[in-house]
C-alpha positions, 0 to 999 in steps of 0.5 A, a space after each residue: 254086450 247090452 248094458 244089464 244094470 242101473 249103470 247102462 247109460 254111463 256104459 253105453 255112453 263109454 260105447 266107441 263101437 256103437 257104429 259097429 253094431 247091428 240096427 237091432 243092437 243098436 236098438 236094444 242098446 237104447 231101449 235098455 237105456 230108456 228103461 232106466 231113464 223111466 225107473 228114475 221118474 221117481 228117484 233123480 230124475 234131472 241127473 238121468 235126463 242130463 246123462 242122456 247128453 253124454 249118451 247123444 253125444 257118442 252116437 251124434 259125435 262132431 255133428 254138433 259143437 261141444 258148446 251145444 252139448 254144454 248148452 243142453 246140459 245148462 237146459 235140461 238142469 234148468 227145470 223151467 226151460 221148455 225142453 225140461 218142462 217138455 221131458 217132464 211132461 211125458 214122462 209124467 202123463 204118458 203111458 211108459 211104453 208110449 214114451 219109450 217107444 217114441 223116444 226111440 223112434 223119433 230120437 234113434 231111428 228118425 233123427 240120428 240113424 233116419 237122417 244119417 241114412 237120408 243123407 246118404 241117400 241124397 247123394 247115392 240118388 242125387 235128389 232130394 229125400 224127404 224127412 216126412 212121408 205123408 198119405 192117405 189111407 183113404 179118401 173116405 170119412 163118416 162126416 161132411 164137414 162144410 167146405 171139405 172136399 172129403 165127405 164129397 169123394 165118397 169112399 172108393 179111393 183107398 190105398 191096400 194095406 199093402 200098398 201103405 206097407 211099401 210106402 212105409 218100408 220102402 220109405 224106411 230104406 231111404 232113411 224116413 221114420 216119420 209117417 202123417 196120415 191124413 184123408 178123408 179120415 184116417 180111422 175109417 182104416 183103424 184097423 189096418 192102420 193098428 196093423 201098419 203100426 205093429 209091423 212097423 214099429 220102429 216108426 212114428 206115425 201122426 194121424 190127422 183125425 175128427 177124433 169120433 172114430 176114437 174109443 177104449 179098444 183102440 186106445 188099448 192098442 195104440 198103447 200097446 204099439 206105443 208108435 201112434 200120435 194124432 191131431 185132433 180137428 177144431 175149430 174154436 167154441 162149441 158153436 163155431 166147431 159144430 156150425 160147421 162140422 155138425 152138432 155134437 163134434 165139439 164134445 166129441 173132441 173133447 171125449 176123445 182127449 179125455 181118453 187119450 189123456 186116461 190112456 197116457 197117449 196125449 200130452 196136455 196142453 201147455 204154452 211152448 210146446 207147439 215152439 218146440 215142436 216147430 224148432 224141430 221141423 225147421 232144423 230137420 228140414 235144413 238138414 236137408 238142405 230145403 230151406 236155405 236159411 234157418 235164421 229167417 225161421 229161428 227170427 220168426 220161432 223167437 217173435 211167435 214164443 214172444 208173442 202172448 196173442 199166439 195160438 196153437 196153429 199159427 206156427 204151423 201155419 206161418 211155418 209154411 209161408 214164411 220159410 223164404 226170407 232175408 236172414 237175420 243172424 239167431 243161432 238155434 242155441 239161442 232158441 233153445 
C-alpha cells in the first residue's frame, strides 16, 4: 500500500517489501515521497532531506556500511556541506516538477534499480555494460563554428525517432538511465527529442547545445517532461566565444540561461557543484569495474576542490585523462 500522509517517508522507509513490489510501485512509492520532501521546502526542510537516509538506507541495504549512512546524516544536517548547499539549490531554483522527476530518475531508476539491473547484466552477458549511453540524433547543425567538424557534414546523417527509441529502450533493458545527446546540434531535433523524453520519462537525458535553438515553448515542455538538462557550448569572453563561434553567440548563451533560469530548469552557478557531479561519475564507473582504483580519482577530486585556480571544465576534462594511476589510500567518505 502507497503511503497517503505526511508520515509517507517514515512509512516507506519501515517498508522490508520494497523488493516485492512492481517497478510501477516502487516508483510511485518514491514519487509520493518526493512530493512531501518538496511541500517541506518551507516547513523543516533539513529533518525531511535527513530522512530520505533512513528511506536510501531500505532500499540500498548493506550495499554501504552504516558508518556512510552516519557520514550522510552529519552532511546534509551541515548546511554548509556541498551536498546540502547542492539539495538546497534545487529545490530552491528548480521548477518542482523538474526536481521530482530528476530525483527519481537519477536516485531510483539510474543509481539504485539502474545499477542493481547493469550488474546483473555483466554477469548474464559477461561483458561490460555502460552506465551512460551517448548519441547523436544528428550530425546537422545551424552553425560553423571554427574547427568543428559539425557544420562540414551537412545535414543527411540522422538517426529515426525510432532508432533513438530502441537505443533507449533496449538500453533501459540492460539497467541505463542516463542518456547524452550530442551532434551536430541536438535541438535541430527538438521535437522528436521532446518526443523521446515523454515516451521515456523514467530516464534522464543531458543535451550538449550552443543553446540558439532555445526559446519559451520549448522551455514549457521540458518543464512538462521535467527529465531534459543540458550544457550549454562557451568558450570565455564575449570576444573570444564569438571569434570563433560568430558574432552574437555569447548573448545568445547568456539569453538561453536566463530562460532556463525562469523556467526552473537550470541550477546557478556555484563553486562545488562540478566536484560533486565528477565524485558522482567516478563512483558509477567503479561500480562497474572500469576503472581499477577510485583512490587515484577521490586524490585528484580533493586537489581540484582545493585548487582556487579551478574552473569549470577542468575536471571533466582531467577526469578523463587521469583516470590511471598509482592509489593513494582517500575514502570516498572523506570526499564527500
Amino acid at each position: 500500500m502507497l503511503p497517503t500522509s505526511d508520515n509517507a517517508l517514515e512509512e516507506i522507509g519501515m517498508n522490508t517489501t520494497f523488493d516485492s513490489l512492481t517497478h510501477k510501485m516502487q516508483r510511485a512509492a518514491l514519487g509520493k515521497t518526493a512530493d512531501i520532501v518538496l511541500s517541506h521546502v518551507n516547513k523543516d526542510r533539513e529533518k525531511a532531506v535527513i530522512q530520505l537516509v533512513d528511506v536510501a538506507k531500505t532500499f540500498y541495504g548493506d550495499s554501504f556500511s552504516e558508518e556512510t549512512y552516519n557520514h550522510a546524516r552529519q552532511t546534509l544536517s551541515n548546511p554548509d556541506s556541498k551536498w546540502s548547499r547542492l539539495i538546497n539549490c534545487m529545490l530552491d531554483q528548480l521548477d518542482p516538477n523538474v526536481a521530482r522527476t530528476t530525483a527519481l530518475n537519477l536516485g531510483y531508476e539510474a543509481f539504485f534499480r539502474g545499477t542493481k539491473t547493469i550488474r546483473e547484466n555483466r554477469v548474464k552477458y559477461q561483458c561490460n555494460i555502460p552506465w551512460l549511453i551517448l548519441f547523436d540524433p544528428t550530425s546537422a547543425c545551424n552553425m560553423h563554428c571554427v574547427g568543428c567538424w559539425a557544420g562540414e557534414y551537412g545535414n543527411k546523417n540522422n538517426l529515426s525517432f525510432d532508432d533513438m527509441d530502441k537505443i533507449v529502450s533496449q538500453g533501459k533493458e540492460l539497467g541505463v538511465y542516463l542518456y547524452m545527446l550530442t551532434g551536430g546540434e541536438p535541438l535541430v531535433r527538438k521535437a522528436d527529442i521532446l518526443k523521446l523524453a515523454e515516451k521515456h520519462n523514467d530516464v534522464q537525458f543531458a543535451i550538449y547545445t550552443n543553446s540558439t535553438l532555445i526559446d519559451d515553448a520549448f522551455c514549457k515542455e521540458v518543464v512538462r517532461l521535467g527529465n531534459i538538462a543540458f550544457m550549454l557550448s562557451i568558450e570565455g569572453t564575449p570576444e573570444t566565444n564569438d571569434a570563433r563561434r560568430g558574432s552574437g553567440h555569447y548573448a545568445a548563451v547568456m539569453h538561453a540561461m536566463d530562460l532556463l533560469k525562469q523556467y526552473g530548469i537550470e541550477l546557478k552557478k556555484d563553486k562545488g557543484y562540478d566536484c560533486v557531479y565528477v565524485c558522482n561519475m567516478a563512483l558509477a564507473d567503479y561500480f562497474g569495474s572500469s576503472i581499477p582504483n577510485p583512490q587515484y580519482l577521490a586524490m585528484f577530486i580533493r586537489d581540484y576542490i582545493n585548487d582556487e585556480d579551478g574552473y569549470d571544465g577542468l575536471p571533466f576534462t582531467r577526469y578523463y585523462a587521469d583516470t590511471i594511476g598509482s592509489g593513494t589510500p582517500i575514502l570516498w567518505e572523506e570526499m564527500m
